[in-house]
C-alpha positions in Angstrom: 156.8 96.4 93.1 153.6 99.1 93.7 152.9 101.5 91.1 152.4 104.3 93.0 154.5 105.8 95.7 153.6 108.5 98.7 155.8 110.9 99.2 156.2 113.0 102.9 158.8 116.0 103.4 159.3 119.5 104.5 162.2 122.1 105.0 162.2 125.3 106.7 163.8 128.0 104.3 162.5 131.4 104.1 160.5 131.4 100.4 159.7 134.9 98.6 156.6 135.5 97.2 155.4 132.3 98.9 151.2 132.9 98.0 152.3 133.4 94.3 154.7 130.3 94.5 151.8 128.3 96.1 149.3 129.3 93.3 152.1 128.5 90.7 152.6 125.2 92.6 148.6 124.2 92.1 148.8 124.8 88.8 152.0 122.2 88.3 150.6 119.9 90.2 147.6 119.3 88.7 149.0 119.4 85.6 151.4 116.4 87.0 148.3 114.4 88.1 149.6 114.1 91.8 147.3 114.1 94.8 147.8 115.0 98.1 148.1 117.8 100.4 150.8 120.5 100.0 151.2 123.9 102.7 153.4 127.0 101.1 154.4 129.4 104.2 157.2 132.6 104.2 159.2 130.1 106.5 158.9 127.1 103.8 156.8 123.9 102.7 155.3 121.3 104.3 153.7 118.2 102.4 152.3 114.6 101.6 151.2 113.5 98.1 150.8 110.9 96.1 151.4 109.6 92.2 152.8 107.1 89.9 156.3 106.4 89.7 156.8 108.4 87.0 155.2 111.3 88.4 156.8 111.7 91.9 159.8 111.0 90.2 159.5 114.4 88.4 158.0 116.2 91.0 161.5 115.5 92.7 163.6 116.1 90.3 161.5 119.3 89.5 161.3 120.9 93.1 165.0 120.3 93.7 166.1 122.4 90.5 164.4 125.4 92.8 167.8 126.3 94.8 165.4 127.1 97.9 164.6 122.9 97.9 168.0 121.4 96.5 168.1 119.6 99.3 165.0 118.2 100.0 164.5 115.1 102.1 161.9 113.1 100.6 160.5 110.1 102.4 159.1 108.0 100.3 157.0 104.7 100.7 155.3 102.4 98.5 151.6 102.4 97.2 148.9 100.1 95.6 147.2 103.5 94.4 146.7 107.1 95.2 146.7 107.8 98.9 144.4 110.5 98.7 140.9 111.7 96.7 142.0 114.9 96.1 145.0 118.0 95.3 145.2 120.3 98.1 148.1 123.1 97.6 147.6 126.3 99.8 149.2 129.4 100.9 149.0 129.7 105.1 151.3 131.6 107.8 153.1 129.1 109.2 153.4 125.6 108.1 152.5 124.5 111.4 149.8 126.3 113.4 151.5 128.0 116.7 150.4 131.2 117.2 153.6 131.3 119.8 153.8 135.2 121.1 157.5 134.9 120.2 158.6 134.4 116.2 161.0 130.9 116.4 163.0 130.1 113.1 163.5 126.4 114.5 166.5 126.0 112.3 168.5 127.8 114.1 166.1 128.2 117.5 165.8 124.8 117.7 167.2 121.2 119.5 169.8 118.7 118.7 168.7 116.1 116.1 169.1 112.3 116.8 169.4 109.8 114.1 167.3 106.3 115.0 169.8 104.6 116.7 170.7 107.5 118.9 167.3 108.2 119.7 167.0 104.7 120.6 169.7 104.3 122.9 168.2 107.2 125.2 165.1 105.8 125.3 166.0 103.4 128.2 167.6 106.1 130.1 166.4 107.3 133.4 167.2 111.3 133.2 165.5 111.4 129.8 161.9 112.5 129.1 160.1 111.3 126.0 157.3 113.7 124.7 155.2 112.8 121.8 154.8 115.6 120.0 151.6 114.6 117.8 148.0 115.2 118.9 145.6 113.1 121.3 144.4 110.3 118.6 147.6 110.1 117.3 149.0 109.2 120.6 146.2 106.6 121.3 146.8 104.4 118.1 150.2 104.8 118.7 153.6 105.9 120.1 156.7 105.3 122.0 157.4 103.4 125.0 156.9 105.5 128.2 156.3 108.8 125.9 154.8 111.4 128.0 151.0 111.7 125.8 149.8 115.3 125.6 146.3 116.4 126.1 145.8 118.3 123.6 144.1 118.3 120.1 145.8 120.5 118.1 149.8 121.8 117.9 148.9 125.8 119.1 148.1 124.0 122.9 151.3 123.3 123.1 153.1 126.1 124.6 150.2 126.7 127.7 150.0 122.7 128.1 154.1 122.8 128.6 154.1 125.7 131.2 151.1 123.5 133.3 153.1 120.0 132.8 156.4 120.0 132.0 158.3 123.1 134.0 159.5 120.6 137.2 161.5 118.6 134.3 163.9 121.4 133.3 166.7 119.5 134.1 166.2 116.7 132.5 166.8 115.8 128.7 163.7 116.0 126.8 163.4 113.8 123.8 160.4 114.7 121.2 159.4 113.0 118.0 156.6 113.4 115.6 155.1 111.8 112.4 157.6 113.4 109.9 159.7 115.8 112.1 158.5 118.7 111.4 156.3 119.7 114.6 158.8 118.5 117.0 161.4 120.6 115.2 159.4 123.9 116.1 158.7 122.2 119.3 161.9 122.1 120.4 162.1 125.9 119.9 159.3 126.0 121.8 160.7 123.8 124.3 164.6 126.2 124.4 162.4 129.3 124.5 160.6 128.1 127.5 163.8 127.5 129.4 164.3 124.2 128.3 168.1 123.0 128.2 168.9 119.6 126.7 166.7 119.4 124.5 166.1 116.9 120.8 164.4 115.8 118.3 163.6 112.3 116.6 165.5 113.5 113.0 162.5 112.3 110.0 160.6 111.2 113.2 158.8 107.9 113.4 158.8 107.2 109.5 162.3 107.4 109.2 162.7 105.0 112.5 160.5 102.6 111.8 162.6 102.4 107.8 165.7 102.1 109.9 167.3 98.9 109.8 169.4 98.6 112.8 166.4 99.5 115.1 163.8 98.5 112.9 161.0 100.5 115.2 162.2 98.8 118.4 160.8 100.7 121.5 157.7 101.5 119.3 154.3 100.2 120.3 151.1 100.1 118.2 150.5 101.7 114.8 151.5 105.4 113.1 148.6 107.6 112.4 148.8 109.2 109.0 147.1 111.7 107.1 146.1 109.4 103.9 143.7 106.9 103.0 145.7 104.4 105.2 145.1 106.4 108.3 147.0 103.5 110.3 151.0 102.3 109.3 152.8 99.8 111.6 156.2 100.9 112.7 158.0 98.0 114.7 159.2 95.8 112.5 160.4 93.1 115.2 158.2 90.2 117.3 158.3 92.9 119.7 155.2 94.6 118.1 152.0 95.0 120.0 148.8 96.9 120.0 148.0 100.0 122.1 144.8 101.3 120.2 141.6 100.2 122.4 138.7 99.9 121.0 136.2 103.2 121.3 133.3 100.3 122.4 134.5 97.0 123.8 138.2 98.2 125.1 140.1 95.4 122.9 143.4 96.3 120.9 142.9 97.5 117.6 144.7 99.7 115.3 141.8 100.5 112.9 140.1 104.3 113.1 136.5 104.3 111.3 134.7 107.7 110.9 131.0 107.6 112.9 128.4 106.7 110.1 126.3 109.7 111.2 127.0 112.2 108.5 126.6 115.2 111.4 129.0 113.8 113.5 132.3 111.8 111.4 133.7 111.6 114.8 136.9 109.3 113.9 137.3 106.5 116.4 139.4 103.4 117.1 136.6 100.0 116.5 137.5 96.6 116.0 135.8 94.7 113.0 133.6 93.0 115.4 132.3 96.3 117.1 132.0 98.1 113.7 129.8 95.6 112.5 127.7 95.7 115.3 127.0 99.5 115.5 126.7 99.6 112.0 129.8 102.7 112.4 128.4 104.9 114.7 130.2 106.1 117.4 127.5 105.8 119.9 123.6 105.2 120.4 122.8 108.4 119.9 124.4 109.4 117.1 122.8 105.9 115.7 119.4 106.9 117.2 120.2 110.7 115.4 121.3 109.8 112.3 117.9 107.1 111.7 115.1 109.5 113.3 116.5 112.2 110.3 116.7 109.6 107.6 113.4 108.2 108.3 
């Protein structure tokens, strides 16, 4: 049995006083030792950390005595250490950047939840759209079977990328899922707002399906990207597991993102062993080329 454990969750509740509850919260948690990375919002909390047994045993046990998180759904997985280098509790207007023109409370705004199995069984339906509601690189390491992969880098596209893509689909029943659930909750708000009908979500998204044990991740191909020093979980627990990550220089499956060696560029790319070792980490010749002409 690990040591440590990481813990992912979120709820939407209105919170008063949320930037003085988010300074408070600093403050506890460093004093608890955890690490990780923890957003306070007026519409709730959002967050991923990590700690000892013993430690994210007490931060449950002391967030749920707030009434506000009595209900908290922690997911929790196991840990050979800390799953990040540093504590990062802050105070920002929404838990997930939008910027949508119209205020959505996605608790009551948004689509139906599906539990793992149910998602499941629509996925091999014909009338049903599947639309990852992660970023780019998330997409590329991996995601569902047939999902729809947005082209977009960060959540606030959303909105303008489903007005130019997704309007001629009205009628049909629109599945999303995400990494924990709580961007394709507010994207199905998104989704209803826009005149979208029959719409759900992937309840505790991919982490909670790919923990499932009836569908053990069935349907799900590659690896989930994650914000932690892991960077890349596998999901399908069945033989039916493949990769879909391609290497950034050769084109061969991989499910391993390195950050570019050159210091001025970090770009964070999918490499096989064999590539990395032969660029040295960089993400191309020129930021190889750069990076040696400044050191020299």
């Amino acid at each position: 049995m690990s040591d440590y454990r990481i813990l992912l969750f979120y709820k939407y509740v209105p919170v008063p006083e949320a930037e003085a509850f988010a300074s408070e919260h600093l403050q506890y948690c460093k004093e608890l030792g955890i690490k990780g990375r923890i957003l306070i919002a007026d519409e709730g909390i959002n967050g991923t950390l990590s700690g000892t047994i013993e430690q994210t045993d007490r931060y449950m046990e002391d967030l749920r005595r707030n009434p506000l998180f009595s209900d908290l759904w922690f997911k929790i997985d196991e840990s050979e250490g800390h799953a990040f280098k540093k504590l990062f509790v802050r105070y920002k207007q929404e838990l997930v950047t939008l910027r949508y023109h119209t205020k959505l409370n996605p608790v009551t705004d948004g689509g139906g939840r599906l539990k793992p199995k149910e998602f499941y069984e629509y996925l091999g339906r014909d009338d049903v759209i599947v639309l990852d509601g992660r970023s780019d690189y998330e997409y590329d390491l991996g995601h569902f079977r047939n999902a729809i992969r947005p082209d977009l880098e960060t959540f606030r596209e959303f909105p303008e990328w489903i007005q130019g893509n997704l309007t001629e689909f009205k009628d049909k029943t629109i599945l999303t899922y995400c990494t924990g659930g709580i961007r394709c909750e507010m994207l199905t708000a998104v989704l209803k707002n826009e005149g979208f009908k029959d719409v759900y979500q992937l309840d505790g998204g991919i982490v909670t399906y790919g923990k499932d044990p009836e569908v053990q991740g069935r349907g799900f191909d590659g690896n989930m990207y994650v914000f932690d020093e892991r960077v890349s979980v596998r999901v399908n627990q069945t033989d039916e597991h493949i990769l879909v990550g391609k290497c950034h220089h050769c084109g061969n499956p991989t499910d391993r993102y390195v950050n570019c060696t050159d210091d001025t560029c970090h770009l964070q790319h999918l490499s096989c062993e064999q590539c990395e070792e032969s660029t040295q980490g960089y993400c191309s010749t020129e930021c190889e080329e750069h990076d040696k002409a400044t050191s020299a």
